[in-house]
RODO-2510 file (C-alpha; in nm, 4 decimals, decimal comma):
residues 359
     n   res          X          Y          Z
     1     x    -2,9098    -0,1176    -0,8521
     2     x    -3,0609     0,1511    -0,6814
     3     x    -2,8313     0,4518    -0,5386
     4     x    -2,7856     0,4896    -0,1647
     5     x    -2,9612     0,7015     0,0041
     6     x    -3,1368     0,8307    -0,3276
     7     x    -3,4283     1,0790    -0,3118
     8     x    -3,5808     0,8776    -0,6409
     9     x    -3,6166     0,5312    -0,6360
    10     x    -3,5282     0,4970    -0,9957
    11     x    -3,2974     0,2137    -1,1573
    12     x    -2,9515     0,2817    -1,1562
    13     x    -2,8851     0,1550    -1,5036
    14     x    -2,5338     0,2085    -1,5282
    15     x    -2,4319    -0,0144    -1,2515
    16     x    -2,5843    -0,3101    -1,4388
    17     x    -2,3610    -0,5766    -1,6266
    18     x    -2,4756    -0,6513    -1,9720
    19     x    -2,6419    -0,9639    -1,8900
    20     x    -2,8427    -0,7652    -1,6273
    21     x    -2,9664    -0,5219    -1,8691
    22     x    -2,9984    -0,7824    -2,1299
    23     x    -3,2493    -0,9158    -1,8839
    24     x    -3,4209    -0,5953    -1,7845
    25     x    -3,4522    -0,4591    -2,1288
    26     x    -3,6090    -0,7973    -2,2915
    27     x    -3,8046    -0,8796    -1,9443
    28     x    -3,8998    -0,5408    -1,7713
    29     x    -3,9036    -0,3107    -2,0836
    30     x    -4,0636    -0,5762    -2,3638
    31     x    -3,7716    -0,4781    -2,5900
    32     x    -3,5678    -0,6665    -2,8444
    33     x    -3,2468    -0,8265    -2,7557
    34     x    -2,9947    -0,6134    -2,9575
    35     x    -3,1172    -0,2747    -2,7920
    36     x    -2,9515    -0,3644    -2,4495
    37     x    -2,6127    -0,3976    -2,6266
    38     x    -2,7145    -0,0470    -2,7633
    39     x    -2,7899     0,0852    -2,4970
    40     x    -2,4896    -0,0431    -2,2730
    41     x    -2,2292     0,0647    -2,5464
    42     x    -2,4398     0,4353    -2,4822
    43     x    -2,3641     0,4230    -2,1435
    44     x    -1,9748     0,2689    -2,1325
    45     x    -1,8426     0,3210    -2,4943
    46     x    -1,9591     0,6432    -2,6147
    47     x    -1,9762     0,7579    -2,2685
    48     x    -2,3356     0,9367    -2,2446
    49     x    -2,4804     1,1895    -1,9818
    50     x    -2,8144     1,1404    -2,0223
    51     x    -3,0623     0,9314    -2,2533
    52     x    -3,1052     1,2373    -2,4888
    53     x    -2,8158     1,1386    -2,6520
    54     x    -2,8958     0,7620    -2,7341
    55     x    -3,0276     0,8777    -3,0645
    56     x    -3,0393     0,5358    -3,2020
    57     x    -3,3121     0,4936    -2,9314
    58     x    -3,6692     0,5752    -3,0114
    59     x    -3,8097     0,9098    -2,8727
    60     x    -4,0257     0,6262    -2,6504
    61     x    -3,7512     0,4252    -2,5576
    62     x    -3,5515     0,7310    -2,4110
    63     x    -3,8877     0,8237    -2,2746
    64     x    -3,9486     0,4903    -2,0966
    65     x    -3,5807     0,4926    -2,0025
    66     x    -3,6276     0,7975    -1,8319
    67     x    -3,9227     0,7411    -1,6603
    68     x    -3,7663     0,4204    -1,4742
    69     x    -3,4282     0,4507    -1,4739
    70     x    -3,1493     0,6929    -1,3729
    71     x    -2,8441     0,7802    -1,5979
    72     x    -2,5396     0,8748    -1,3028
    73     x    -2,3335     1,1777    -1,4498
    74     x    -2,1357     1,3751    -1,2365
    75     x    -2,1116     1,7443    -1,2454
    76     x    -1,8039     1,8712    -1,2417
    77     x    -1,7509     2,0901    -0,9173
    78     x    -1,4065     2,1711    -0,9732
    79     x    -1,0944     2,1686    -1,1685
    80     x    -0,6889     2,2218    -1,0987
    81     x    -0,4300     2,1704    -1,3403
    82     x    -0,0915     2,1484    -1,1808
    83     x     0,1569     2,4146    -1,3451
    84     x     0,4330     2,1597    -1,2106
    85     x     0,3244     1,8311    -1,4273
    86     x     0,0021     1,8439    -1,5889
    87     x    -0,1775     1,6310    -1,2872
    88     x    -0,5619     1,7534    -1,2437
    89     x    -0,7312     1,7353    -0,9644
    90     x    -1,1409     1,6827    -1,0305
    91     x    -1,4228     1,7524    -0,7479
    92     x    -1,7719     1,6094    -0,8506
    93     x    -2,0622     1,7068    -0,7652
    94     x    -2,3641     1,3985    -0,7057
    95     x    -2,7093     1,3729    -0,7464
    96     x    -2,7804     1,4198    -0,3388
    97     x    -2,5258     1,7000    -0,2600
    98     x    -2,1842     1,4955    -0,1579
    99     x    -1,8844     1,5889    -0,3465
   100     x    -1,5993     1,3538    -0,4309
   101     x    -1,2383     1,4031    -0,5802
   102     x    -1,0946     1,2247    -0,8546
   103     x    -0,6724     1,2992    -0,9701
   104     x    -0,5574     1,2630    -1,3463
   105     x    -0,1885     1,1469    -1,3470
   106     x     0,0039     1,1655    -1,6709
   107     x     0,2949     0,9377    -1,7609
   108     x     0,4874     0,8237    -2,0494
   109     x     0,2664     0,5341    -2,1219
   110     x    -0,0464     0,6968    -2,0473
   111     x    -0,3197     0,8622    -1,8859
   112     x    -0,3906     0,6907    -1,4910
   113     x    -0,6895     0,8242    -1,3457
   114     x    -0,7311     0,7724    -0,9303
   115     x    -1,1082     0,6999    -0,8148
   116     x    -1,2330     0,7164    -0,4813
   117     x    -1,4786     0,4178    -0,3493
   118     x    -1,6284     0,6006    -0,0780
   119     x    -1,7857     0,9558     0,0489
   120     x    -1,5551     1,0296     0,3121
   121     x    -1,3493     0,6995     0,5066
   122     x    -1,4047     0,5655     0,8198
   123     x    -1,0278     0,3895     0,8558
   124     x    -0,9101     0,6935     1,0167
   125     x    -0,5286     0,7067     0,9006
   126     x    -0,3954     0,9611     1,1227
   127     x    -0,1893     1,1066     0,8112
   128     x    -0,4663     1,1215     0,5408
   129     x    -0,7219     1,3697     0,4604
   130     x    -0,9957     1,1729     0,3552
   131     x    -1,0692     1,0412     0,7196
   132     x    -1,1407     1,3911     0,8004
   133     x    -1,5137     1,3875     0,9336
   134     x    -1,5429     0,9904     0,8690
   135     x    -1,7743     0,8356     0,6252
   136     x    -2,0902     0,9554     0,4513
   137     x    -2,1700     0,7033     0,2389
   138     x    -2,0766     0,4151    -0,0246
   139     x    -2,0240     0,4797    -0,3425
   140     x    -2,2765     0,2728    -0,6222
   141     x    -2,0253     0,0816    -0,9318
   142     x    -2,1930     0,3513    -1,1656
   143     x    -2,0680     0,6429    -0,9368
   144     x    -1,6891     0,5057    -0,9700
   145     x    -1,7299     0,4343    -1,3137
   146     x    -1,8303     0,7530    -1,3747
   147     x    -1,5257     0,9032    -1,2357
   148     x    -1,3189     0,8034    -1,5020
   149     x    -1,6017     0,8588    -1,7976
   150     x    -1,6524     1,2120    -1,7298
   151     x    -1,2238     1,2739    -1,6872
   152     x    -1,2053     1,1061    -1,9964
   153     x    -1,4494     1,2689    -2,1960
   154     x    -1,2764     1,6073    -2,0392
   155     x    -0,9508     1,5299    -2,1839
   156     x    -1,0801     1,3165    -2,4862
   157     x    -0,8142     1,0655    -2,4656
   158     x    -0,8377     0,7223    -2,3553
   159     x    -0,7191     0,6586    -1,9721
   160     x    -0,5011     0,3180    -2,0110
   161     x    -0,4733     0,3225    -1,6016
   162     x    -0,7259     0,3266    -1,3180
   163     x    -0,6325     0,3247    -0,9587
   164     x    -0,8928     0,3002    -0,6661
   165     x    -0,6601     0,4661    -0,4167
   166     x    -0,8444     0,7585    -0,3868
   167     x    -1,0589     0,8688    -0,0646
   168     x    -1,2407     0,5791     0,0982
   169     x    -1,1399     0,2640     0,1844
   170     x    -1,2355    -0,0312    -0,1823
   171     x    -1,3159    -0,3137     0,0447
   172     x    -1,5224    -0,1342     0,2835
   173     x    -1,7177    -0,1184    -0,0255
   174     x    -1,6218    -0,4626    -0,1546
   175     x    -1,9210    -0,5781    -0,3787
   176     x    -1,9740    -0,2343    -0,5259
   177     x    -1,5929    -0,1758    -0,6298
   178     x    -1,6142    -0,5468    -0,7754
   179     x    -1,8900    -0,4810    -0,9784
   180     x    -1,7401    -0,1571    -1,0764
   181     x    -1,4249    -0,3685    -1,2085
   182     x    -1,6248    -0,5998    -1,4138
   183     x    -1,8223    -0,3435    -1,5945
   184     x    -1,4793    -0,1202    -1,6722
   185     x    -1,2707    -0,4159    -1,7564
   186     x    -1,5542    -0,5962    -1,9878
   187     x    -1,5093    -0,6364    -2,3402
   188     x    -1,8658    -0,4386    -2,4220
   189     x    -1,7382    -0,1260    -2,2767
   190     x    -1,4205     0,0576    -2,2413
   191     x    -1,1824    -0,2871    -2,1931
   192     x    -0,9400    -0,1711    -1,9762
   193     x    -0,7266    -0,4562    -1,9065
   194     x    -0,7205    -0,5736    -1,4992
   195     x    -0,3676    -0,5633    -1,5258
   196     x    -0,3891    -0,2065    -1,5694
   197     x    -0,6175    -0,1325    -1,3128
   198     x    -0,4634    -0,1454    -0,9092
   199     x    -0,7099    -0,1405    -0,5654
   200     x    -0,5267    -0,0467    -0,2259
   201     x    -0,6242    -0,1345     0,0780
   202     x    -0,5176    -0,0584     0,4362
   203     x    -0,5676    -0,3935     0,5354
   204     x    -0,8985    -0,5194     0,5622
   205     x    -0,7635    -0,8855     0,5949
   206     x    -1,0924    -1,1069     0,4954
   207     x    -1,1679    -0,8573     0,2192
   208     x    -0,7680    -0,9514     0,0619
   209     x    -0,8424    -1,3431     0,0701
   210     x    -1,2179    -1,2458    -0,1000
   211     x    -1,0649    -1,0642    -0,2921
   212     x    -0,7875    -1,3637    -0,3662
   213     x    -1,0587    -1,6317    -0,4497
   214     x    -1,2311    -1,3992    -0,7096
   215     x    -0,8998    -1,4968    -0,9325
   216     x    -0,8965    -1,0990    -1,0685
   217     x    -0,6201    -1,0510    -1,2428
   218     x    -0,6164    -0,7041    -1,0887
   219     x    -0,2948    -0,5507    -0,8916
   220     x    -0,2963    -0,5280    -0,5005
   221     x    -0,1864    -0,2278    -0,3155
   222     x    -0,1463    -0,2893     0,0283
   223     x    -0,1101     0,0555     0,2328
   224     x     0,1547    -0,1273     0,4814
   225     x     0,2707     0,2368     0,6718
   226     x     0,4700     0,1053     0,9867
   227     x     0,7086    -0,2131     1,0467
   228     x     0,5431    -0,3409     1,3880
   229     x     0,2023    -0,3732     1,5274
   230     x     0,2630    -0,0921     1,8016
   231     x     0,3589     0,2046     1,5319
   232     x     0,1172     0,0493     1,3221
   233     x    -0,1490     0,0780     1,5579
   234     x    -0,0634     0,4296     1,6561
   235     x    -0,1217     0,5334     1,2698
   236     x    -0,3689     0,3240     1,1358
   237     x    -0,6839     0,1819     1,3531
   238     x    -0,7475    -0,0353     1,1434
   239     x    -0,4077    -0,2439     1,2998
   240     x    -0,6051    -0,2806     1,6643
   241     x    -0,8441    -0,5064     1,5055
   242     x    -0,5741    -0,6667     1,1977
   243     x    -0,2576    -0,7705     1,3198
   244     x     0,0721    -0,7485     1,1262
   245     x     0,0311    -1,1560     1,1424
   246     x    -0,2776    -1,1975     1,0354
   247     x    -0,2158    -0,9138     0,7497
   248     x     0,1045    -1,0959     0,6245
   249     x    -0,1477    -1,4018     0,5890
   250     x    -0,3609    -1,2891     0,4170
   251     x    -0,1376    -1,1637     0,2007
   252     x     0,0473    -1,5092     0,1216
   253     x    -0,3087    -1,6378     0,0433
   254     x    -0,3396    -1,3984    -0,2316
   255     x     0,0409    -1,4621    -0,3853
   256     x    -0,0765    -1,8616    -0,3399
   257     x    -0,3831    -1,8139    -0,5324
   258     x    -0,3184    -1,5742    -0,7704
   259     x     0,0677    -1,5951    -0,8102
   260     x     0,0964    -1,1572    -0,8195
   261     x     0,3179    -0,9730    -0,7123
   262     x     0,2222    -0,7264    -0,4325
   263     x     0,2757    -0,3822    -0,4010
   264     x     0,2772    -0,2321    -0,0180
   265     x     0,2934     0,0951     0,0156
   266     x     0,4451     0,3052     0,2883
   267     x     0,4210     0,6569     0,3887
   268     x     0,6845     0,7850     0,5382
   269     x     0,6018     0,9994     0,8566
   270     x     0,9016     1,2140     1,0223
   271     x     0,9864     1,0980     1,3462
   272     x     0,7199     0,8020     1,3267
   273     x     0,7892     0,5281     1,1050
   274     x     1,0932     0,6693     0,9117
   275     x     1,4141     0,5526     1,0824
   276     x     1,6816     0,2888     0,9961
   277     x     1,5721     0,0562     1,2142
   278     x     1,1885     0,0752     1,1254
   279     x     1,3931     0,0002     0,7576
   280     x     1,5690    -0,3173     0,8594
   281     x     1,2541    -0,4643     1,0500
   282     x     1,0294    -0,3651     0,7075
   283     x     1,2943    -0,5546     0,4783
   284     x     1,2481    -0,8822     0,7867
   285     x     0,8675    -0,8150     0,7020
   286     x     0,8649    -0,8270     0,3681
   287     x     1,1518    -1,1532     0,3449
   288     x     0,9824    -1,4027     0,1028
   289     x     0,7518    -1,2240    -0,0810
   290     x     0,7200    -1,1478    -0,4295
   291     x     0,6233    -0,7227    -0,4061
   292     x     0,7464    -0,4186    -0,4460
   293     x     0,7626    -0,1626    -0,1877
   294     x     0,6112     0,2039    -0,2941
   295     x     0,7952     0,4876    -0,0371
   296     x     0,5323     0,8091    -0,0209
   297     x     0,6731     1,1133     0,1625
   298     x     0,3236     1,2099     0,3949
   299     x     0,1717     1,5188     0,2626
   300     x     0,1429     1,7554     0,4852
   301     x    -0,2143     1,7566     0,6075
   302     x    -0,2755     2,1019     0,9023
   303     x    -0,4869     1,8873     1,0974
   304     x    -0,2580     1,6025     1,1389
   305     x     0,0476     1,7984     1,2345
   306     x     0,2699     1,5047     1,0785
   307     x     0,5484     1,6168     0,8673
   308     x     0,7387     1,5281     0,5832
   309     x     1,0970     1,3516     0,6153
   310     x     1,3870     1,5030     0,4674
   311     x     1,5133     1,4145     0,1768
   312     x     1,8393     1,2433     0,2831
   313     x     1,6001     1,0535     0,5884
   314     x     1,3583     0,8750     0,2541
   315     x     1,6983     0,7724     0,0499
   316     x     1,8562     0,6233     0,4030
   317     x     1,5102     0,4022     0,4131
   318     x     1,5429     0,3034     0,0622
   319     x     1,9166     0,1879     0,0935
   320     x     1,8562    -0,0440     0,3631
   321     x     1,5577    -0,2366     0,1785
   322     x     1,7688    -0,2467    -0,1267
   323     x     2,0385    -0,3793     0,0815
   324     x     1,8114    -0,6190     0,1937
   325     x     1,6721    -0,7586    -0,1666
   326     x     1,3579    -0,5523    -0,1391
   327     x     1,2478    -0,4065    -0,4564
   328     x     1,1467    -0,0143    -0,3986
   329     x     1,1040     0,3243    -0,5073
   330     x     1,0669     0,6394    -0,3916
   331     x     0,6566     0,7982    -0,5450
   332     x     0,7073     1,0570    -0,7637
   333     x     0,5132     1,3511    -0,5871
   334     x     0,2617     1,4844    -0,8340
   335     x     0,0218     1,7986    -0,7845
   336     x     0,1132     1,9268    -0,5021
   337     x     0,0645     2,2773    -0,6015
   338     x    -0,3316     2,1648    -0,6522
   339     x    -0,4141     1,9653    -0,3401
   340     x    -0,3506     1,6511    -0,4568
   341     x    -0,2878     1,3777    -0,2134
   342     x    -0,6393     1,1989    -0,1087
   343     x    -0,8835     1,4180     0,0397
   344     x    -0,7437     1,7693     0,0507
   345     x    -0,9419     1,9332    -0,2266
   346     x    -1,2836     1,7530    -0,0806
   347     x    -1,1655     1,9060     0,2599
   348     x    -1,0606     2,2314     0,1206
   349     x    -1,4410     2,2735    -0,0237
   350     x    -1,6298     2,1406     0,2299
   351     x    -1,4559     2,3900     0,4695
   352     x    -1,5028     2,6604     0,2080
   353     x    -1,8749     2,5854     0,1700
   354     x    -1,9502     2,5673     0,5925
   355     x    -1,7853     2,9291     0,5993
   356     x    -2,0031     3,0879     0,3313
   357     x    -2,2991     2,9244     0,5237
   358     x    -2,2010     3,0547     0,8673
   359     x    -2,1730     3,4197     0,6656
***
């Protein structure tokens, strides 16, 4: 439970489970039973930044607590509201000096928040932000959880929707993202449902069929991007060691076993992955399954150079699948007036923060 890299070797308490700190608090602390579900409901119900605030803790208790144990809570770096639709964009400051971005969506049936899994990404999707200047590190459960906690305790309403779709790559960081999902989606702390809570991947084909076998009842993304191995592989690297085969696989496994539907998403790159025929061969893909296709106009990003189709080019694409049986739609594009596709604001302040230091 300890964080990565972490200049104290302290417990991270907040990535525990409740059995797990049922354990520790009866067996490591010598207390009573009925203070761990305290404590936990502290930490994941009402959502508390430090052990201060546990009043129904003894001064001692908090004492010991902090004395052995850390309490992850994020300070927030940064905030954006977009003028266009109400989407915020959130950079956190952590305890050892990385910063991560997390995006508040708001729809008609609720408040989604986006989470990333990882400092920085290794995949290295030519279109995508986050890749710039690869991975730093993993992020711990209590790190993603807190994500969410400290968004929702800015906006004081419940979020009904998490995505992990923000930067990093979730099954990179498998076991940590897993546990993360647990602790959210328990009954002990804030209960939101696994059918409201959606991980993406860009194909990491042994971590789908783990990921199948756990019997989550969580939904899929997979971040699909080209409709043959050789466009596939010229956007994603992850394609030279995954074929389109072996992706396609993997993802039958998971429909076998968990009988889902699939989402795949596909960002649309002028020029590179956009035209009719990459459409047709996409809906010949796709033939069988049970999913739903998600179209995402690229963001610009300056350091890619890729650019945005036209509008005319995305609804072309999204005839032929239709014609073809495949269920789509086009992603609304939110906060784009704050930075908000994956890893611009991160990049924006990390670039902002190496000038003032060259000063």
């Amino acid at each position: 439970m300890k964080m990565e890299n972490a200049a104290e070797e302290k417990i991270d308490i907040r990535s525990m489970t409740l059995d797990e700190l049922t354990d520790f608090s009866v067996n490591t602390l010598g207390w009573q039973k009925y203070r761990a579900g305290q404590l936990y409901r502290w930490m994941h119900v009402r959502l508390a930044g430090s052990f201060d605030e546990m009043t129904e803790l003894s001064k001692s208790m908090r004492a010991q607590l902090a004395q052995t144990c850390r309490l992850v809570s994020h300070k927030m770096v940064r905030r954006y509201v977009s003028k266009i639709d109400g989407t915020a964009k959130y950079l956190f400051g952590l305890d050892d000096g990385n910063v991560i971005e997390s995006v508040l969506m708001r729809y008609r049936y609720g408040l989604s928040v986006c989470i990333s899994s990882q400092v920085g990404c290794r995949m290295g999707c030519r279109f995508c932000a986050s890749t710039i200047g690869g991975l730093v590190r993993n992020l711990t459960a209590s790190e993603m959880l807190d994500e969410i906690y400290q968004i929702q305790k800015d906006v004081g309403q419940r979020v009904s929707n998490v995505v992990v779709m923000g930067t990093g790559e979730p099954f990179d960081n498998f076991d940590n993202v897993i546990r993360m999902i647990r602790i959210l989606s328990g009954p002990d702390g804030l209960n939101i449902s696994q059918r409201s809570i959606t991980v993406s991947t860009c194909g990491i084909v042994p971590g789908i069929r783990d990921f199948a076998d756990l019997g989550l009842q969580v939904t899929l993304a997979i971040s699909l991007h080209a409709s043959n191995d050789a466009d596939r592989r010229r956007l994603m690297p992850v394609a030279r060691r995954y074929s389109l085969t072996e992706l396609l696989d993997a993802c039958h496994y998971y429909q076998e076993k968990t009988g889902k539907r699939l989402s795949f998403e596909y960002s649309l790159v002028s020029g590179a992955n956009d035209s009719e025929a990459s459409a047709r061969e996409l809906a010949g893909l796709l033939k069988g399954f049970d999913c739903h296709v998600n179209l995402i106009p690229v963001n610009p990003v300056e350091e890619t150079g890729m650019r945005q189709p036209q509008a005319q080019t995305v609804s072309r694409f999204k005839s032929v699948l239709e014609k073809n049986g495949i269920n789509v739609t086009i992603r609304r594009e939110m906060g784009r007036d704050i930075s908000a596709a994956c890893g611009q604001l991160r990049k924006k302040y990390m670039s902002s923060q190496l000038s003032v230091g060259e000063d």
